[in-house]
gemmi code that builds the backbone of each chain (N, CA, C; Angstrom):
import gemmi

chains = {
    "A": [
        ("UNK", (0.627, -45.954, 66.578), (-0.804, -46.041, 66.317), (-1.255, -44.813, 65.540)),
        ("UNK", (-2.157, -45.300, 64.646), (-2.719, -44.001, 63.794), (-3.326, -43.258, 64.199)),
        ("UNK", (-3.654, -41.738, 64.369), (-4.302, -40.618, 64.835), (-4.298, -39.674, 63.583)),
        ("UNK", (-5.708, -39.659, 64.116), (-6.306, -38.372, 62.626), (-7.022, -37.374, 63.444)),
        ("UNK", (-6.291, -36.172, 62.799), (-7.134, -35.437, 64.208), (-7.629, -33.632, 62.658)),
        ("UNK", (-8.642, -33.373, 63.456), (-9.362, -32.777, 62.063), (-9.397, -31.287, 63.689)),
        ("UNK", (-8.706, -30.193, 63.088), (-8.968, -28.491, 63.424), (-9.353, -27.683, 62.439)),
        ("UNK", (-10.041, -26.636, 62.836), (-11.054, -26.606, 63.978), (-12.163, -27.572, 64.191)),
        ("UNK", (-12.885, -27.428, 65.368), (-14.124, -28.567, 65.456), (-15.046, -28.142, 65.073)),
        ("UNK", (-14.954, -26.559, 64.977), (-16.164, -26.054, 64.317), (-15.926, -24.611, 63.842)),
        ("UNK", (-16.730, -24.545, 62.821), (-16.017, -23.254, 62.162), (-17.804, -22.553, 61.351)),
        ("UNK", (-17.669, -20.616, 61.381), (-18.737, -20.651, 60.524), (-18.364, -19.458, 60.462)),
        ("UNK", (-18.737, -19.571, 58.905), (-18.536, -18.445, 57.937), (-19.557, -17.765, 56.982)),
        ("UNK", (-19.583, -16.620, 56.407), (-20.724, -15.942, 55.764), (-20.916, -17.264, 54.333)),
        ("UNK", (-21.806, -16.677, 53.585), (-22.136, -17.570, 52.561), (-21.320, -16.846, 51.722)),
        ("UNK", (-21.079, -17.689, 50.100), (-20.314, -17.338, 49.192), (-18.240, -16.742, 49.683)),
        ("UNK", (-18.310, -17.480, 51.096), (-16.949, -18.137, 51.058), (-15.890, -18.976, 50.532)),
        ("UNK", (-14.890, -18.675, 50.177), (-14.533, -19.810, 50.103), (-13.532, -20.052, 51.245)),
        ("UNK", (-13.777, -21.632, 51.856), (-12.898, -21.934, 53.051), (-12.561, -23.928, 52.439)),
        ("UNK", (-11.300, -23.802, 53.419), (-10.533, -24.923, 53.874), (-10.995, -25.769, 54.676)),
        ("UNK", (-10.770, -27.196, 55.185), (-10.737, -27.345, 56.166), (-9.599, -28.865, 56.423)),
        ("UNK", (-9.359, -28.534, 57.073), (-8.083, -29.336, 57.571), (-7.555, -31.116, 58.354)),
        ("UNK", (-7.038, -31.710, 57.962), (-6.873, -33.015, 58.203), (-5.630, -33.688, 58.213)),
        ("UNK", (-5.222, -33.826, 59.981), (-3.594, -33.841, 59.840), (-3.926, -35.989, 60.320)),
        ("UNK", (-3.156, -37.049, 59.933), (-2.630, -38.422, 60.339), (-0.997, -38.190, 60.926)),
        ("UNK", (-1.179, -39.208, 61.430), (0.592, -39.388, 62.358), (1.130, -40.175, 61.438)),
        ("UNK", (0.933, -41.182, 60.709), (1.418, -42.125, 60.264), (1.053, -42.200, 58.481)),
        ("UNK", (2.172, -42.413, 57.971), (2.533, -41.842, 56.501), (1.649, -43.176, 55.643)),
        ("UNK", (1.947, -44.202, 56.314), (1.385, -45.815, 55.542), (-0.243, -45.445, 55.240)),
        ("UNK", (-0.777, -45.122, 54.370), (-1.662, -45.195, 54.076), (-2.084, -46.133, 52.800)),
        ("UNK", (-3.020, -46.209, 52.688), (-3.473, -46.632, 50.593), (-4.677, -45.733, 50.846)),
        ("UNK", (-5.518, -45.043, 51.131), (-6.383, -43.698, 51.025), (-6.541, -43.039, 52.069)),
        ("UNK", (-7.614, -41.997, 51.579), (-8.063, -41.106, 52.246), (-9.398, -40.434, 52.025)),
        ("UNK", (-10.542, -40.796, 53.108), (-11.625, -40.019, 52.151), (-11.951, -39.050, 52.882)),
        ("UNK", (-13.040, -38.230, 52.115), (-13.857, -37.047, 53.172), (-15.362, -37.706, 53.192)),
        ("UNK", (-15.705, -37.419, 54.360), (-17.517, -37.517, 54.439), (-18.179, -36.547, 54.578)),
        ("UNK", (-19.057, -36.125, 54.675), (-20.237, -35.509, 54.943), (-21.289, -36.136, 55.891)),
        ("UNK", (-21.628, -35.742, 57.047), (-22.085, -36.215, 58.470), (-23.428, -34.977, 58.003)),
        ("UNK", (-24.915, -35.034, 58.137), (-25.985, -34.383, 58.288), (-26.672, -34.876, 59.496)),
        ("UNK", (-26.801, -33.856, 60.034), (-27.747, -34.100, 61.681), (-28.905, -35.219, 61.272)),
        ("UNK", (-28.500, -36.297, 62.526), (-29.711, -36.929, 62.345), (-29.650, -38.374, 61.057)),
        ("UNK", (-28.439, -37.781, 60.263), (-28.539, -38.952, 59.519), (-27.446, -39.503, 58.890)),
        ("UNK", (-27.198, -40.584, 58.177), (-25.475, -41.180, 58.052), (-24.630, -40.122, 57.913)),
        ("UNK", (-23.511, -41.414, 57.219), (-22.572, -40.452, 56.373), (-22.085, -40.835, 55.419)),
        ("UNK", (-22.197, -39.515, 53.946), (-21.869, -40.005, 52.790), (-20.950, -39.206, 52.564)),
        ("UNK", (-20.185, -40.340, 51.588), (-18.488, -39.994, 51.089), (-18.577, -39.028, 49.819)),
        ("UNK", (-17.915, -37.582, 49.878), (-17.524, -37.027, 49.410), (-15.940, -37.177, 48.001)),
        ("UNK", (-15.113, -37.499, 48.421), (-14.355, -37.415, 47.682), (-13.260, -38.546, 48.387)),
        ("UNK", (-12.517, -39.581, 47.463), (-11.453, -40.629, 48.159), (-10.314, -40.312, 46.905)),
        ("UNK", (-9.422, -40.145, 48.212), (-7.922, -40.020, 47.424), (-6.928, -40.938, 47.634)),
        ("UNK", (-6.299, -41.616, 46.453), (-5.556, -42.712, 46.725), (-4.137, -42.257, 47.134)),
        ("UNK", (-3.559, -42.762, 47.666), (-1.896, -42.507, 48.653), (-1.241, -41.913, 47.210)),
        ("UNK", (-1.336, -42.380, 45.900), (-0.538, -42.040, 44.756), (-0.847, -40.943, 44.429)),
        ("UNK", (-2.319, -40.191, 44.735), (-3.002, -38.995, 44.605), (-2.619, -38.200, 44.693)),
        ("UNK", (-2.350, -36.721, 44.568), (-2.511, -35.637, 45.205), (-3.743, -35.086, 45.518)),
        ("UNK", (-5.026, -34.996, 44.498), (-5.832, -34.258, 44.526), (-7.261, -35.089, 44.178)),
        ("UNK", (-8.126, -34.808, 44.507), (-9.727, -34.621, 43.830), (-10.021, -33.861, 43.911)),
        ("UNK", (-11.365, -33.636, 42.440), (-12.096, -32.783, 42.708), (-13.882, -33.295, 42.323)),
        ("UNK", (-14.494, -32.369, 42.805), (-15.593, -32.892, 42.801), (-16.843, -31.458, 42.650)),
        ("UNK", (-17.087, -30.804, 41.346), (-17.684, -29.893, 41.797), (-17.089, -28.744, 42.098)),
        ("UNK", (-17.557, -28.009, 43.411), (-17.377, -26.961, 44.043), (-16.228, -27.558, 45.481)),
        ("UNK", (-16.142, -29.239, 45.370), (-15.065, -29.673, 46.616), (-14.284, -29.879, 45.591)),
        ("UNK", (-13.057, -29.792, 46.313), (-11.658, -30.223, 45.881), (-10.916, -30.675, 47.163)),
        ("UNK", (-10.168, -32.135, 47.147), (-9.343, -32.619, 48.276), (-8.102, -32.856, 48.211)),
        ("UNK", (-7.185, -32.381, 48.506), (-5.744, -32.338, 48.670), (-4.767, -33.300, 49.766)),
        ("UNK", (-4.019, -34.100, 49.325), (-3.173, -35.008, 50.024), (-1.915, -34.863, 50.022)),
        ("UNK", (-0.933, -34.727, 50.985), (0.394, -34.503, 51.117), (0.546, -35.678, 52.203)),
        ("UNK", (0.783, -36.807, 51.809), (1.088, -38.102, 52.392), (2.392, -37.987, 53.338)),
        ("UNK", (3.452, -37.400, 52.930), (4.375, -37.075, 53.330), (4.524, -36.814, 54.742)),
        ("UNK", (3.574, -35.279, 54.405), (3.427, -34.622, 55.511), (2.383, -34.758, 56.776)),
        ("UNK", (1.481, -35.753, 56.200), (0.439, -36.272, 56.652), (-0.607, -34.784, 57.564)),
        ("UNK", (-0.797, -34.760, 55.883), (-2.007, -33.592, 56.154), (-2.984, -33.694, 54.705)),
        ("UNK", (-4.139, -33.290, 54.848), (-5.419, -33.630, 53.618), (-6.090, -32.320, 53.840)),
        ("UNK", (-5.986, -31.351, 52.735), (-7.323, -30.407, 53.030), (-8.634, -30.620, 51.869)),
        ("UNK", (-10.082, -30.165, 52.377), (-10.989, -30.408, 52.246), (-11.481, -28.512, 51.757)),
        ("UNK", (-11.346, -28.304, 49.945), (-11.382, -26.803, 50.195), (-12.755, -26.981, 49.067)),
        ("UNK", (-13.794, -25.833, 49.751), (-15.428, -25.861, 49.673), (-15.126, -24.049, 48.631)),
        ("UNK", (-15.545, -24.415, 47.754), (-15.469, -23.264, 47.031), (-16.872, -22.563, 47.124)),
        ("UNK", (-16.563, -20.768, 47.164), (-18.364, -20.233, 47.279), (-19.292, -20.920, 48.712)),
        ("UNK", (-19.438, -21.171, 49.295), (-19.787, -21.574, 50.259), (-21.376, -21.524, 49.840)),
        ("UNK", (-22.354, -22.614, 50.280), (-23.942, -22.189, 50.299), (-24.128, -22.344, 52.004)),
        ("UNK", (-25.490, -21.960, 52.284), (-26.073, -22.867, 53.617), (-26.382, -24.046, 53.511)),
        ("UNK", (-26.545, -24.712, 51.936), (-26.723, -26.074, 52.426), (-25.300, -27.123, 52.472)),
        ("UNK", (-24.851, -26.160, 52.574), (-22.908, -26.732, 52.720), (-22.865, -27.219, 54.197)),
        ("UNK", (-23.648, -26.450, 55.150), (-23.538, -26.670, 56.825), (-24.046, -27.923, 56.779)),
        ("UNK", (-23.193, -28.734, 57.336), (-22.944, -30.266, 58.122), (-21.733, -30.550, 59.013)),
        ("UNK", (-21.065, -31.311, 59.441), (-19.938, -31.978, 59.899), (-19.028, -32.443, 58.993)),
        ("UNK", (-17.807, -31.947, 58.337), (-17.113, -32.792, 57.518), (-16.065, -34.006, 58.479)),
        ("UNK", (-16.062, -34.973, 57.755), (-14.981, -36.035, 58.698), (-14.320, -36.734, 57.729)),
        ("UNK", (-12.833, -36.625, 58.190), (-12.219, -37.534, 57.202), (-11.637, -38.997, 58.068)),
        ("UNK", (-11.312, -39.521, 56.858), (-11.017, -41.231, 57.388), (-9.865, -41.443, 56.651)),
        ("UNK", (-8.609, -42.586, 57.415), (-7.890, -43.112, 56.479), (-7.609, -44.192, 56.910)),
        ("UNK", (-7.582, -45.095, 55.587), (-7.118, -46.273, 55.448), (-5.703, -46.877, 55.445)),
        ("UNK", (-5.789, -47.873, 56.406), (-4.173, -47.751, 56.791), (-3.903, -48.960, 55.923)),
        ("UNK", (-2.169, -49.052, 55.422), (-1.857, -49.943, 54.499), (-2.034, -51.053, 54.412)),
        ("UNK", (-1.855, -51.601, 55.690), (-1.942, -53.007, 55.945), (-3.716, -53.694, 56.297)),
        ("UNK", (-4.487, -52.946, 56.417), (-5.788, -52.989, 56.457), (-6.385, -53.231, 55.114)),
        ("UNK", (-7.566, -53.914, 55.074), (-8.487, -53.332, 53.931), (-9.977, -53.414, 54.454)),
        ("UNK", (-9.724, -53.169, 55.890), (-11.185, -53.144, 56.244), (-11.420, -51.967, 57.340)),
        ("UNK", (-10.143, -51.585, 58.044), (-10.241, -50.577, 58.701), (-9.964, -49.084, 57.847)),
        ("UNK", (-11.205, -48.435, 58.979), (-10.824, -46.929, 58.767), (-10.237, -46.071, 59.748)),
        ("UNK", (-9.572, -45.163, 59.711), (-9.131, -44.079, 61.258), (-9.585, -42.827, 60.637)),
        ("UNK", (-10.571, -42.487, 61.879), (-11.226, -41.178, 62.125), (-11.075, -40.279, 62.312)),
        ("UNK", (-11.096, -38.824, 61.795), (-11.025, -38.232, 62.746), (-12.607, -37.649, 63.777)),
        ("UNK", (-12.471, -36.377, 64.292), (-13.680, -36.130, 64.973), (-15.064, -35.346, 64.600)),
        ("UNK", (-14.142, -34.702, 62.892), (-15.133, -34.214, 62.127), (-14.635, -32.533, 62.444)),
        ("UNK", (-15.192, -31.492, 61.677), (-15.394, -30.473, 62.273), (-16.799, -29.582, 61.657)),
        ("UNK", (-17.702, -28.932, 62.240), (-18.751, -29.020, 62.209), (-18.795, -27.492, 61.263)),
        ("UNK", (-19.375, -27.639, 60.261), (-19.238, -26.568, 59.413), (-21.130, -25.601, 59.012)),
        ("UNK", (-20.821, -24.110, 59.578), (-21.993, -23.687, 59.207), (-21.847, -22.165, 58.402)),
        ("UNK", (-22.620, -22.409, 57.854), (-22.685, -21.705, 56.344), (-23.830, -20.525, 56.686)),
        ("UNK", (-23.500, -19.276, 57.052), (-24.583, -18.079, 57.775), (-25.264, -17.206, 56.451)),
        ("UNK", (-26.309, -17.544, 56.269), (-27.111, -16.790, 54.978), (-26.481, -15.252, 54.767)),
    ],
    "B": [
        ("UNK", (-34.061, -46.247, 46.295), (-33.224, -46.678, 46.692), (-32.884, -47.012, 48.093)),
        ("UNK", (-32.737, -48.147, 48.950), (-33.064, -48.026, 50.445), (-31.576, -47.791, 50.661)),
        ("UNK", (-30.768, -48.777, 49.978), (-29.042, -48.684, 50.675), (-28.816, -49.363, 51.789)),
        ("UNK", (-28.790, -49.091, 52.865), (-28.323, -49.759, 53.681), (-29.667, -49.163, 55.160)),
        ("UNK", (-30.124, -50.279, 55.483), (-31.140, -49.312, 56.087), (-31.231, -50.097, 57.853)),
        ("UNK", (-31.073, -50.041, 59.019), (-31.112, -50.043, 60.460), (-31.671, -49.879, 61.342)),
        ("UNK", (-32.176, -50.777, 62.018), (-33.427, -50.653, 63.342), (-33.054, -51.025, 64.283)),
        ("UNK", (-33.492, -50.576, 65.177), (-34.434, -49.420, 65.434), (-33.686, -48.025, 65.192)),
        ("UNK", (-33.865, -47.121, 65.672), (-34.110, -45.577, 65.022), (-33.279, -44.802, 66.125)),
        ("UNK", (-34.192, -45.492, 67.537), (-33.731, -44.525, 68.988), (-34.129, -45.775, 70.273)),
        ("UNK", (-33.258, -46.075, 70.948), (-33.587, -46.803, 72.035), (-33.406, -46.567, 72.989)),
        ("UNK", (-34.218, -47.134, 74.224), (-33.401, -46.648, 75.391), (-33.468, -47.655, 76.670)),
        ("UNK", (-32.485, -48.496, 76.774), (-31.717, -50.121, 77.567), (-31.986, -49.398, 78.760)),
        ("UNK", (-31.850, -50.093, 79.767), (-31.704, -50.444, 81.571), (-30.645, -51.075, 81.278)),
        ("UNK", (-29.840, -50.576, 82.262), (-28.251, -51.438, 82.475), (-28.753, -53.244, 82.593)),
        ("UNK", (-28.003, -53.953, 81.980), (-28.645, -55.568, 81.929), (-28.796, -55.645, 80.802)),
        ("UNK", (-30.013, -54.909, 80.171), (-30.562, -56.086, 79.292), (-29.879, -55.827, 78.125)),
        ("UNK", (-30.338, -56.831, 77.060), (-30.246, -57.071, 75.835), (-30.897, -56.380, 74.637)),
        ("UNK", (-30.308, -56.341, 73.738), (-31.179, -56.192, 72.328), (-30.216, -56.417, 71.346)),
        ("UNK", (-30.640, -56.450, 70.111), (-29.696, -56.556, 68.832), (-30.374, -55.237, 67.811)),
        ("UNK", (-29.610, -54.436, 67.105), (-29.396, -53.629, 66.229), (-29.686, -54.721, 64.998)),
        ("UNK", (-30.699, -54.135, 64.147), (-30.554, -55.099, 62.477), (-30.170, -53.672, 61.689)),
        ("UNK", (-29.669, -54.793, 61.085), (-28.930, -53.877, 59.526), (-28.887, -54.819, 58.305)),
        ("UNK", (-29.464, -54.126, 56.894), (-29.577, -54.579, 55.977), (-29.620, -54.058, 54.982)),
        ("UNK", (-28.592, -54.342, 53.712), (-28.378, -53.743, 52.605), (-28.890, -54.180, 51.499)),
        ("UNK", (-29.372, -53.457, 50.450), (-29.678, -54.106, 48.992), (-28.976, -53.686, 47.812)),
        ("UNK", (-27.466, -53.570, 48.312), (-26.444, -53.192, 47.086), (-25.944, -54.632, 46.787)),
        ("UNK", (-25.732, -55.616, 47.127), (-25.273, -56.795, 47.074), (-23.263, -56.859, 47.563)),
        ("UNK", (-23.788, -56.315, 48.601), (-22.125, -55.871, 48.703), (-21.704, -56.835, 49.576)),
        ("UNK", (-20.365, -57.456, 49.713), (-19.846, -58.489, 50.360), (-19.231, -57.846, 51.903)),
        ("UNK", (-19.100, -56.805, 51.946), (-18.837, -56.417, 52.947), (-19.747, -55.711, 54.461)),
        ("UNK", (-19.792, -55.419, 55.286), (-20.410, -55.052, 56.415), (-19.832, -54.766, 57.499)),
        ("UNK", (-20.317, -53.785, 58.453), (-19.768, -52.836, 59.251), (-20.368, -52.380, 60.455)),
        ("UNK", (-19.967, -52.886, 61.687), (-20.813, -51.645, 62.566), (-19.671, -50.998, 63.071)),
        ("UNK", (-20.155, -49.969, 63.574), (-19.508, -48.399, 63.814), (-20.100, -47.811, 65.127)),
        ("UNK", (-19.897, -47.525, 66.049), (-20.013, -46.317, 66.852), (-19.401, -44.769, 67.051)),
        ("UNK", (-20.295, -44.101, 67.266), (-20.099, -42.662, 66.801), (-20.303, -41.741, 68.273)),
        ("UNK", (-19.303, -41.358, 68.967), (-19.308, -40.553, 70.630), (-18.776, -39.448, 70.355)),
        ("UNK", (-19.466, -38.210, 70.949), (-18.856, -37.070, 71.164), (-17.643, -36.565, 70.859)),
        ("UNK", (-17.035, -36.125, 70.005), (-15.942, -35.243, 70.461), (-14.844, -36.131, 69.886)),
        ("UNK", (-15.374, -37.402, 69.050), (-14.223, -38.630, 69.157), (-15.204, -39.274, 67.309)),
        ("UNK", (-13.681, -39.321, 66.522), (-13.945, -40.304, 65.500), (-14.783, -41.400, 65.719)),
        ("UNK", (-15.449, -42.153, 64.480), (-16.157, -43.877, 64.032), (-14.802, -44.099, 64.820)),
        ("UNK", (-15.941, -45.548, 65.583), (-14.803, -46.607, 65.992), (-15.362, -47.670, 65.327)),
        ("UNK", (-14.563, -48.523, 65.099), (-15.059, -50.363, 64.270), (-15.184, -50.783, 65.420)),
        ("UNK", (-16.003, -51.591, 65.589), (-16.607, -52.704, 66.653), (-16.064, -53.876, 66.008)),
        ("UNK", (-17.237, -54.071, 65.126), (-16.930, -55.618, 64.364), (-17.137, -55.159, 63.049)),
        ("UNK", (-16.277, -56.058, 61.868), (-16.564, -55.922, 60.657), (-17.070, -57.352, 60.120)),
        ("UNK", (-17.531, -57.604, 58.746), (-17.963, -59.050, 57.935), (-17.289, -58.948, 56.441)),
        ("UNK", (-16.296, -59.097, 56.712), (-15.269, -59.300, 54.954), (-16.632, -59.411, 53.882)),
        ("UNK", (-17.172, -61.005, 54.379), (-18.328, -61.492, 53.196), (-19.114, -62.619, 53.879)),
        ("UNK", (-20.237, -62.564, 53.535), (-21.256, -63.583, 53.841), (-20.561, -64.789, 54.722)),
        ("UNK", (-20.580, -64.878, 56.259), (-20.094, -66.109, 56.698), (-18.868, -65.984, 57.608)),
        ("UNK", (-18.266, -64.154, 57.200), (-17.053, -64.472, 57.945), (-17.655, -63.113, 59.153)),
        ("UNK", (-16.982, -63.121, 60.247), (-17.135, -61.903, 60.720), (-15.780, -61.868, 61.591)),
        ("UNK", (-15.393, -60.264, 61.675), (-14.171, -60.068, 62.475), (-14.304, -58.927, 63.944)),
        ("UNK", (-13.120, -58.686, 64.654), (-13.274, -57.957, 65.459), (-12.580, -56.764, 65.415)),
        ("UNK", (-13.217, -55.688, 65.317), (-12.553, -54.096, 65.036), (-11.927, -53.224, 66.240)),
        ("UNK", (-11.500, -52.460, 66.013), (-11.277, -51.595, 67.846), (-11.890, -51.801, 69.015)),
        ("UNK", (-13.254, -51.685, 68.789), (-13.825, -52.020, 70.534), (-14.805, -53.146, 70.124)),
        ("UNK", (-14.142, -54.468, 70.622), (-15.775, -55.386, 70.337), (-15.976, -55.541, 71.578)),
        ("UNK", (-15.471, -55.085, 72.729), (-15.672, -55.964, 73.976), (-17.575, -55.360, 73.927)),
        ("UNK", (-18.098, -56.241, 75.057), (-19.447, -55.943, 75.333), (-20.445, -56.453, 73.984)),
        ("UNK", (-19.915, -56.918, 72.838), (-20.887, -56.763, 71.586), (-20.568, -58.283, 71.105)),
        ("UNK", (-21.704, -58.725, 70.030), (-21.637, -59.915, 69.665), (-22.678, -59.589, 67.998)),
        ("UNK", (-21.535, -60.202, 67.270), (-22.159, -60.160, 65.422), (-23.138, -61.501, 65.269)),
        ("UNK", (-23.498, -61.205, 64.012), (-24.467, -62.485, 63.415), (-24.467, -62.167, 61.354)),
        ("UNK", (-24.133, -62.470, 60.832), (-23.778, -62.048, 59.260), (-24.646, -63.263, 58.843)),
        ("UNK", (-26.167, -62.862, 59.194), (-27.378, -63.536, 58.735), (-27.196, -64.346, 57.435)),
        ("UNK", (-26.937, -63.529, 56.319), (-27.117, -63.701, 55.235), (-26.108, -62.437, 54.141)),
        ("UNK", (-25.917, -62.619, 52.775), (-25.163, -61.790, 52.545), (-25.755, -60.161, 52.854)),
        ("UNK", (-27.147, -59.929, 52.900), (-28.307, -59.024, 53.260), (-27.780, -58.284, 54.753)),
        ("UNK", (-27.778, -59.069, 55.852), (-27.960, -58.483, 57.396), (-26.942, -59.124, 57.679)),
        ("UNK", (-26.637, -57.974, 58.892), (-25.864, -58.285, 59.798), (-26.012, -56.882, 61.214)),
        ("UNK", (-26.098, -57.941, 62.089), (-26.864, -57.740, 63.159), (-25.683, -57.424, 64.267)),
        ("UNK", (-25.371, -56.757, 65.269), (-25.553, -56.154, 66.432), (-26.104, -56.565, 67.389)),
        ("UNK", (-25.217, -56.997, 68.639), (-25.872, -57.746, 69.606), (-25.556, -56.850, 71.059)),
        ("UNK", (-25.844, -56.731, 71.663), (-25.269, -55.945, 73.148), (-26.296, -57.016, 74.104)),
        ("UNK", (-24.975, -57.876, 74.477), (-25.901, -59.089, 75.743), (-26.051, -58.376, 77.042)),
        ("UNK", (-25.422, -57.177, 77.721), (-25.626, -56.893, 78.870), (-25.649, -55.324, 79.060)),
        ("UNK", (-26.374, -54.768, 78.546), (-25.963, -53.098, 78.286), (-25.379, -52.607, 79.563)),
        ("UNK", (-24.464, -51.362, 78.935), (-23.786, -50.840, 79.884), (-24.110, -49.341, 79.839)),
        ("UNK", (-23.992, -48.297, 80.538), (-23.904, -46.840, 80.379), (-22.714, -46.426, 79.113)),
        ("UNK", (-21.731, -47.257, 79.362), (-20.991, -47.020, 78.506), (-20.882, -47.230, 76.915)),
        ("UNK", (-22.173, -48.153, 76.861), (-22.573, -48.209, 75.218), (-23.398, -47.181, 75.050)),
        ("UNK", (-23.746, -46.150, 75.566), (-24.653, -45.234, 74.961), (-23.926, -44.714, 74.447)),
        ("UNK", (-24.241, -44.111, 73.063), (-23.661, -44.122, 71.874), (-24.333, -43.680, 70.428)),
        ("UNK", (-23.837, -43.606, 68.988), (-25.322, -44.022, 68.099), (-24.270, -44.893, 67.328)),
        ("UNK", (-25.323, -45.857, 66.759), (-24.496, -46.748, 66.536), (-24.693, -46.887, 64.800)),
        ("UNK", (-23.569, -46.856, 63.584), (-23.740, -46.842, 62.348), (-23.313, -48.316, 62.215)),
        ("UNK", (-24.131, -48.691, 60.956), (-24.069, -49.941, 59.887), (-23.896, -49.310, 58.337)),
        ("UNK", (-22.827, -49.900, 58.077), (-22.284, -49.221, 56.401), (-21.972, -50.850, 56.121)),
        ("UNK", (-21.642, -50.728, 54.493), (-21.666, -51.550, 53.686), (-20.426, -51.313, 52.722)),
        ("UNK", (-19.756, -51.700, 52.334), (-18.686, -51.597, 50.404), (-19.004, -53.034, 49.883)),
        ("UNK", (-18.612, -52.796, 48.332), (-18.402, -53.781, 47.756), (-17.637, -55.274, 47.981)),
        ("UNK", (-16.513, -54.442, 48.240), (-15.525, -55.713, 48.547), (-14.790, -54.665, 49.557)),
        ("UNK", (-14.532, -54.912, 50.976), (-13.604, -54.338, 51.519), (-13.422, -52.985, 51.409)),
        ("UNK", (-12.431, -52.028, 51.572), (-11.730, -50.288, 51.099), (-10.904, -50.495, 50.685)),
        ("UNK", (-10.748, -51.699, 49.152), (-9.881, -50.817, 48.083), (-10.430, -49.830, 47.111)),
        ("UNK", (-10.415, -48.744, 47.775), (-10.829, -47.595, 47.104), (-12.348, -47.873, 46.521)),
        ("UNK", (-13.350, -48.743, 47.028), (-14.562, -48.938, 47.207), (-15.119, -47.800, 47.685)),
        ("UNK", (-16.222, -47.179, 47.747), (-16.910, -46.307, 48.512), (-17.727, -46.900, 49.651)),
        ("UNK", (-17.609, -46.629, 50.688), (-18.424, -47.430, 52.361), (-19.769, -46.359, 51.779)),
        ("UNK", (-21.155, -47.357, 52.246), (-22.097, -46.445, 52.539), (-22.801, -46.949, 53.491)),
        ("UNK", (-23.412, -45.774, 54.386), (-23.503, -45.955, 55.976), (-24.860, -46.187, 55.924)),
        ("UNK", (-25.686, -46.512, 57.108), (-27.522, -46.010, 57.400), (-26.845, -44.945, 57.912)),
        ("UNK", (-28.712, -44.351, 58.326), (-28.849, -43.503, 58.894), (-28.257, -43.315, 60.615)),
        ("UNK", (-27.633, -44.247, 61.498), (-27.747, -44.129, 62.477), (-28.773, -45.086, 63.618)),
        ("UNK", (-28.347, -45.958, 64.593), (-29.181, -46.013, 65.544), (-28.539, -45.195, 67.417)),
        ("UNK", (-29.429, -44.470, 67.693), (-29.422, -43.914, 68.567), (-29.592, -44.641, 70.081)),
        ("UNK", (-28.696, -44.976, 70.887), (-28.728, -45.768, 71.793), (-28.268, -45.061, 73.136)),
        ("UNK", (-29.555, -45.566, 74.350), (-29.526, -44.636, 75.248), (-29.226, -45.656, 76.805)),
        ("UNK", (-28.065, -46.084, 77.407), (-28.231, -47.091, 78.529), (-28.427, -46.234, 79.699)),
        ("UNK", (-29.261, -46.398, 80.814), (-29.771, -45.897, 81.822), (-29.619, -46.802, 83.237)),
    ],
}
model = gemmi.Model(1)
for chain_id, residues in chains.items():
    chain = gemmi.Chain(chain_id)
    for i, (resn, *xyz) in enumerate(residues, 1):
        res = gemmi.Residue()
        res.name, res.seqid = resn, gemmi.SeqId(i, " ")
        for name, pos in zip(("N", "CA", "C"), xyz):
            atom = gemmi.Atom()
            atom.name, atom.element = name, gemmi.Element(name[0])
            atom.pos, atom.b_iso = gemmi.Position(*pos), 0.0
            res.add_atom(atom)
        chain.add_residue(res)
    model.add_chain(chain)
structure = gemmi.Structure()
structure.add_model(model)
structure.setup_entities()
């Protein structure tokens, strides 16, 4: 069974950081991988989706990294602002699916002026 | 732009009763989604709707019941609330399925069983 498990759960750092954040799966079968963005109080919108053939996106000041292999995804936030502080969560889509996602728990990111 | 938009907002059930969650999109997307969101723990799929007409069952449907109104709504049912559905509960939408589609969620309904 698939497990996505996202360390630390919460992390906070000065502004104009730049930080990582981390996203390990058990199971290699994928066809993607995305990141979200979780804001208190309200949905969640997708950041960046990387296909299993992928290594990388970028997006901006995000960039997302996939090692399928190894079944790990990092999520790296260049310069850091305060309005960077939310919950990041990633999801992956398992091969044989095209409707499921696996979660992880997010880890809650704050950005200190 | 509304997107995908969900009512009520914040509720709060007596063990027993009923209500249904609405959800409704204006991307014209064939797909639909509810989601629950607990502490400390990834989205789980409840139920999903491929497209207008079909609906399926995701990780946890026990306790819950769909309705895929129209290609527009799709609704959320809880016939007997439990403590254990308190929860908040998301409705997202894609085009066709996650081939590399982008899901987009509401805001959240906030659900409180007592």
């Amino acid at each position: 069974k698939q497990e996505v498990t996202q360390i630390p759960a919460a992390l906070s750092v000065p502004e104009g950081e730049n930080l990582v954040l981390n996203c390990s799966f058990t199971d290699s079968a994928i066809y993607n991988l995305q990141w979200f963005r979780q804001d208190p109080g309200k949905g969640l919108t997708s950041l960046l989706l990387i296909q299993s053939s992928q290594r990388e996106q970028t997006s901006g000041r995000l960039n997302a990294s996939l090692d399928k292999s190894s079944g790990r995804s990092t999520l790296y936030i260049a310069a850091s602002q305060p309005g960077d502080s939310a919950t990041y969560l990633c999801a992956v889509r398992p091969e044989d699916s095209n409707y499921q996602l696996i979660w992880g728990a997010g880890t809650k990111l704050i950005i200190k002026p | 732009n509304a997107g995908v938009t969900q009512t009520p907002k914040f509720q709060v059930l007596k063990t027993g009763q009923s209500m249904t969650l609405q959800c409704a999109q204006d991307m014209n997307h064939n797909s639909m989604y509810w989601y629950r969101q607990d502490p400390g723990m990834g989205l789980r799929l409840i139920y999903y709707s491929a497209s207008e007409g079909t609906t399926d069952k995701g990780e946890v449907p026990n306790g819950y019941n769909v309705s895929r109104l129209n290609k527009r709504e799709f609704s959320l049912r809880l016939e007997s609330a439990a403590p254990s559905q308190t929860s908040v509960y998301f409705c997202a939408s894609s085009e066709q399925g996650l081939w590399g589609n982008t899901i987009y969620f509401g805001e959240g309904s906030w659900l409180t069983v007592v």
